[in-house]
VMD Tcl script that draws the C-alpha trace (Angstrom):
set ca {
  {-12.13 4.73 -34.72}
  {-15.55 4.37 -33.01}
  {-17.88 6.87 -31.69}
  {-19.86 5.50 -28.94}
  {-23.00 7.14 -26.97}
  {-23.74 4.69 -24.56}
  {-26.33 5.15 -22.04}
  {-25.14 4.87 -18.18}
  {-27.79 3.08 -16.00}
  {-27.68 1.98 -11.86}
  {-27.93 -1.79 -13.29}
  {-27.61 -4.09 -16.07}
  {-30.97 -3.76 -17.61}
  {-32.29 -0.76 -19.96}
  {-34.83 0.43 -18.02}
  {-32.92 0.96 -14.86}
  {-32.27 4.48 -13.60}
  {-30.36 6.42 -15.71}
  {-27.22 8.11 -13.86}
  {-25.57 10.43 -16.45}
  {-26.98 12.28 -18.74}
  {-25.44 16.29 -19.59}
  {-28.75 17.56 -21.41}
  {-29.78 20.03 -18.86}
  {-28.11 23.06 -16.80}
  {-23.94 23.74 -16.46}
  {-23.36 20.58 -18.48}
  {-25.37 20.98 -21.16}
  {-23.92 19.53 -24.15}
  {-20.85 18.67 -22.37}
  {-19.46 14.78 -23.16}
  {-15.88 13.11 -22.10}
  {-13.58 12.52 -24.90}
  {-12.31 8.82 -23.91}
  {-8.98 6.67 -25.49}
  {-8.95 3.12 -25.51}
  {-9.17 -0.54 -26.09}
  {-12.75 -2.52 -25.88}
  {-10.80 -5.67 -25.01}
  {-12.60 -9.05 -23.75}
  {-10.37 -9.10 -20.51}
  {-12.47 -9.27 -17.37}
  {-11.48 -5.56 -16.21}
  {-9.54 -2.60 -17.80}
  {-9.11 1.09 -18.17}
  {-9.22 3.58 -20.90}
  {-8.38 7.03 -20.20}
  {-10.19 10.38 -19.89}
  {-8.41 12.45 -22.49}
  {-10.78 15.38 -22.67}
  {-13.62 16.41 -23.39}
  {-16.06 18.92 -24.49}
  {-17.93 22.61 -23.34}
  {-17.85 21.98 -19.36}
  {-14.94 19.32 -20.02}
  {-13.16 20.77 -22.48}
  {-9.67 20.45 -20.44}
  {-10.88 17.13 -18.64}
  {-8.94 14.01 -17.62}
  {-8.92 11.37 -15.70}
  {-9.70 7.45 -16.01}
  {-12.36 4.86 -16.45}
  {-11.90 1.54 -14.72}
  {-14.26 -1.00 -15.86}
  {-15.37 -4.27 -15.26}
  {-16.94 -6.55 -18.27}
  {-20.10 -8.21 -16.64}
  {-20.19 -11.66 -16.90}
  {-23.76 -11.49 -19.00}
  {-22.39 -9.47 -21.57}
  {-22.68 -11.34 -25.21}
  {-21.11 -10.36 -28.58}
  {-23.68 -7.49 -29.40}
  {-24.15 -6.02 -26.04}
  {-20.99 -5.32 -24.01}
  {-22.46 -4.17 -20.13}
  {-19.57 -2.47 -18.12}
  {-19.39 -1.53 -14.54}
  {-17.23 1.55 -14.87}
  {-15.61 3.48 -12.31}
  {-15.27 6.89 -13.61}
  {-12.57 9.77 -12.01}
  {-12.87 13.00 -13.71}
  {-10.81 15.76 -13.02}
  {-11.29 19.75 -14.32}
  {-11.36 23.17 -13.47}
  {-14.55 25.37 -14.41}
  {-13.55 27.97 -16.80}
  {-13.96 31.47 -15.12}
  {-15.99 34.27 -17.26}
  {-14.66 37.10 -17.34}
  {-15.72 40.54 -19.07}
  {-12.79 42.51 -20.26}
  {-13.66 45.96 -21.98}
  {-11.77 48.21 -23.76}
  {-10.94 52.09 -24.42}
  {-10.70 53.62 -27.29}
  {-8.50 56.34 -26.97}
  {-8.07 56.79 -30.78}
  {-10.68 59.70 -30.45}
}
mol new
graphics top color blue
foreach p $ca { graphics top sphere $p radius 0.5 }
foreach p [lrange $ca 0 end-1] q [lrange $ca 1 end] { graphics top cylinder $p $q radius 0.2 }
display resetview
């Protein structure tokens, strides 16, 4: 099993734009839990199989294309991402205590 937190950027360099990053407001500390195989076949799919705080019943899938200047020690991806979940409602619930 690996644990991977990759960074998603607008190209294929480091210091491009970053486009997801769940640090700040509703998704704070939210991440997708993802399932699958890091093959070397030009283009695959793993699937969305949860997640957690904001994503905790998430799923979906991740297409993704291997980039042809990927090497042995740094895989680039184009992914396509589809993410599907419902906001949890709050809701305040109080009681009575009628044992008095």
């Amino acid at each position: 099993m690996y644990v991977h937190d990759w960074v998603l950027t607008t190209g294929l360099s480091a210091t491009e734009n970053v486009v997801y990053v769940f640090r700040d407001g509703r998704l704070a500390g939210s991440a997708l839990d993802v399932s699958g195989i890091t093959e070397v076949k030009p283009n695959s799919q793993w699937s969305i199989t949860g997640g957690t705080v904001a994503f905790a019943s998430a799923h979906g899938t991740i297409k993704f294309i291997n980039s042809q200047s990927s090497t042995a020690t740094d895989a680039i991806k184009e992914l396509d991402i589809h993410v599907f979940h419902t906001p949890e409602a709050t809701v305040q619930v109080t009681t009575l205590d009628r044992s008095a």
